[in-house]
C-alpha positions as CSV (number, residue, x, y, z in Angstrom):
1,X,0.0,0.0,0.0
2,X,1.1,3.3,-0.6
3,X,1.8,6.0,1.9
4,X,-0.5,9.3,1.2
5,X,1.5,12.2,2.7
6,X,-0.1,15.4,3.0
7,X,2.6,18.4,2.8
8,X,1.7,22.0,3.8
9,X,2.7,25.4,5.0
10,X,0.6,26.0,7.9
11,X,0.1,29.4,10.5
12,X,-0.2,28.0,13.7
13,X,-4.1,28.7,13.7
14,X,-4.4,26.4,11.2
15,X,-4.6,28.3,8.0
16,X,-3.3,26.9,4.5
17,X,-4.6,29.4,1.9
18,X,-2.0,32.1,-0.5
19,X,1.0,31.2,1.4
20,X,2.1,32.2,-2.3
21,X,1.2,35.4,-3.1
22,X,-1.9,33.9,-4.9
23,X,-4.6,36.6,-5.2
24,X,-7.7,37.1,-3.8
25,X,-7.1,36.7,0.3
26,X,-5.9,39.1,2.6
27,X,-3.0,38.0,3.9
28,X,-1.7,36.5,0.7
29,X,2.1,35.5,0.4
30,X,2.5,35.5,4.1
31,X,5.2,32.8,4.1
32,X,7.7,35.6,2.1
33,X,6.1,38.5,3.8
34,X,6.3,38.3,7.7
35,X,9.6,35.6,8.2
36,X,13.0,35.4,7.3
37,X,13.7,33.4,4.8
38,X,16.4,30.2,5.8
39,X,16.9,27.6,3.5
40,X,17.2,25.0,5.7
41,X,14.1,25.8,7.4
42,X,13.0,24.3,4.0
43,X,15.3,21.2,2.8
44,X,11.8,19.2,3.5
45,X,10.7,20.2,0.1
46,X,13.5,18.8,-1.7
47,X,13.3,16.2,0.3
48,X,9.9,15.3,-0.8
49,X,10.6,16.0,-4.5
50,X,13.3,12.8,-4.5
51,X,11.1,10.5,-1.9
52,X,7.6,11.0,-3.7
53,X,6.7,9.3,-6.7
54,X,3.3,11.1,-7.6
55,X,1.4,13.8,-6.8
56,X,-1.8,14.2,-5.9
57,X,-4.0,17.1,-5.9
58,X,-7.6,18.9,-6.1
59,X,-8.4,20.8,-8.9
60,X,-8.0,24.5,-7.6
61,X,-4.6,23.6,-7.1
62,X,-4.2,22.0,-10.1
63,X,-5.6,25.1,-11.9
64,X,-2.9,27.3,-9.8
65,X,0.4,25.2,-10.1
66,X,-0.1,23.6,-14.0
67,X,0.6,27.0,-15.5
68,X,3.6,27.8,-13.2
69,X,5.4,24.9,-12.0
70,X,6.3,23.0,-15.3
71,X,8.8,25.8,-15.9
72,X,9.7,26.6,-12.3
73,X,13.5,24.9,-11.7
74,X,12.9,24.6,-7.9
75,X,9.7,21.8,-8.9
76,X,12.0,20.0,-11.8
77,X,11.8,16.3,-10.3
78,X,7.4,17.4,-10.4
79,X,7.4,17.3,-14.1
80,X,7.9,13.8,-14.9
81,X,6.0,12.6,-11.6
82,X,2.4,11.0,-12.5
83,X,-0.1,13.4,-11.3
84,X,-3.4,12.8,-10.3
85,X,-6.2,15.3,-9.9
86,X,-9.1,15.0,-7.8
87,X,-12.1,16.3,-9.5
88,X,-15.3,16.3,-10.7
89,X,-16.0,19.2,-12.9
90,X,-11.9,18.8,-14.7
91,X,-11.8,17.5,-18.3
92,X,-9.2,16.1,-20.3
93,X,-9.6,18.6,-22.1
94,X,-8.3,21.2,-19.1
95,X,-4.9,19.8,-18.8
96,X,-2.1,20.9,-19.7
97,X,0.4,19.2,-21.6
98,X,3.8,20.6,-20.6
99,X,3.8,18.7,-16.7
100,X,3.8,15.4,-17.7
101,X,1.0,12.4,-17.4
102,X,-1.9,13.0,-15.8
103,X,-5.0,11.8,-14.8
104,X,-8.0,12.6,-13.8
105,X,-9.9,10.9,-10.5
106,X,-13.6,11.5,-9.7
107,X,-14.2,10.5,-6.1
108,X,-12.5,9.3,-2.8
109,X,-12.9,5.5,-3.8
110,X,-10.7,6.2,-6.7
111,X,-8.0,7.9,-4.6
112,X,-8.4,5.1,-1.9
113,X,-7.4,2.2,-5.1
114,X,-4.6,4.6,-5.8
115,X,-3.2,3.8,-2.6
116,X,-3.6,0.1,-3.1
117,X,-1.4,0.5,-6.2
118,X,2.6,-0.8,-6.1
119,X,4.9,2.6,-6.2
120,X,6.4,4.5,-3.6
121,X,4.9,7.8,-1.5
122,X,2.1,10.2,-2.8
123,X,2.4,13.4,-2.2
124,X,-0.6,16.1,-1.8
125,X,0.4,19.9,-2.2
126,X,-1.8,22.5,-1.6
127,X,-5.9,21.1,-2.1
128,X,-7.0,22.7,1.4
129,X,-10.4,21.2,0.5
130,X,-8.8,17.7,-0.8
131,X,-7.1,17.8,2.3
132,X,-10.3,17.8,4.8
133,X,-11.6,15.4,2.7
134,X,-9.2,13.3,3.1
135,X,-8.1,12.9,6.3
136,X,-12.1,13.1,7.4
137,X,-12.1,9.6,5.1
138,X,-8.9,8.2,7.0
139,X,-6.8,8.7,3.5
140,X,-4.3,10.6,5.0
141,X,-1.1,8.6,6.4
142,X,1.7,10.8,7.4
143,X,1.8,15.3,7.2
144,X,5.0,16.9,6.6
145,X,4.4,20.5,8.2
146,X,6.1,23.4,8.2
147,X,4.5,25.8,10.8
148,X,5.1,29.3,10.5
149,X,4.8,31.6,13.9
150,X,1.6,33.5,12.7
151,X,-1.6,33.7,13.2
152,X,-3.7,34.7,9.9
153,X,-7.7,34.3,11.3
154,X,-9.6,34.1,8.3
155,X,-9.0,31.4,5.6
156,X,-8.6,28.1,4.1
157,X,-8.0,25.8,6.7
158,X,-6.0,22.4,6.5
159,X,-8.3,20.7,8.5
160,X,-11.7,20.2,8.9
161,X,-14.4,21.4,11.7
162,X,-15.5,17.7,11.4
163,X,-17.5,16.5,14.5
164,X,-15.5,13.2,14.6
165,X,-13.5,10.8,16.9
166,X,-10.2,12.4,18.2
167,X,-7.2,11.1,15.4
168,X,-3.7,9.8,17.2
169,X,-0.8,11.6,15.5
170,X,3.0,10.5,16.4
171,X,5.7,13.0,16.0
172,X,8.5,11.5,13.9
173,X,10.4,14.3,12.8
174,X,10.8,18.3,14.3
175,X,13.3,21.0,14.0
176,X,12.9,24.1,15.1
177,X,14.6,27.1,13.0
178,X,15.7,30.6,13.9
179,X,13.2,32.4,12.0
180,X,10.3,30.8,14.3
181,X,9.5,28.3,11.6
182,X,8.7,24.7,13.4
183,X,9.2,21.3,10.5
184,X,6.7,18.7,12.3
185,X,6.4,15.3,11.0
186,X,3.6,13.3,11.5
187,X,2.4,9.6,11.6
188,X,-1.2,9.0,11.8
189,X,-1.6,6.4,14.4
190,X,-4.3,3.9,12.9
């Protein structure tokens, strides 16, 4: 079975959305904005580049990274991963051709057989909504966080208000970095 690992830049009220610069929400590009910047508070991401071998995502953040990241040099090992897009409204027709094979799943079920599938880790970026999906459907096996030392209020969240049972999580990995940043590794505990 393969591992579903859910990989986010996080304020540590929870929020998820623009950590970019992508437009439309208040506080947009807040990772950039409000902390130093130290590269090793973000070797993670490499890390996860060379360890995954697909990507999954919704189709917002499909609609955001397609245009960008086939060009970007920092996402070079993302262009020849599989990708696989969670959606229901997404066509073929939609993709784009410069990032490699794609495809397109429909529902949870689908993303659930992915796992069963032989291959190495899955990685989700982004997909705030895929995310709470997700983990509220036990998908979810491991979250590589990086926390940054803000609180943002309003926005996308990375988890859900869910009335559900409580969910074990074992640390596996921390660091803590000058800037404030915090790298928390995650295990979900099933």
């Amino acid at each position: 079975m393969r591992t579903l690992i859910s990989t986010a830049f996080i304020s540590l009220d929870g929020v998820v959305e623009a950590p970019g610069g992508e437009p439309g929400y208040r506080n947009s590009g807040w990772t950039f904005k409000n902390v130093d910047f130290l590269p090793e508070a973000f070797d993670i991401k490499g890390r996860e580049q060379k360890e995954a071998t697909a990507m999954l995502m919704g189709r917002v953040s499909y609609e955001a990274f397609s245009p960008v990241w086939p060009a970007m040099e920092d996402f070079a090992d993302y262009k020849t991963m599989p990708k696989y897009v969670v959606s229901t409204t997404l066509t073929e027709d939609d993709l784009v051709s410069n990032w490699g094979e794609t495809t397109i799943l429909r529902s949870l079920d689908e993303v659930a057989a992915l796992k069963q599938t032989e291959g190495g880790p899955i990685i989700v970026h982004g997909s705030a909504a895929l995310n709470q999906s997700l983990s509220d459907a036990g998908l979810i096996d491991r979250y590589h966080l990086i926390v940054f030392p803000l609180l943002l209020g309003a926005g996308k969240r990375l988890f859900s208000a869910t009335d559900k049972d409580a969910q074990k999580l074992q640390l596996v990995e921390h660091e803590v970095y000058a800037n404030g940043l915090q790298k928390n590794v995650f295990d979900v505990v099933r």
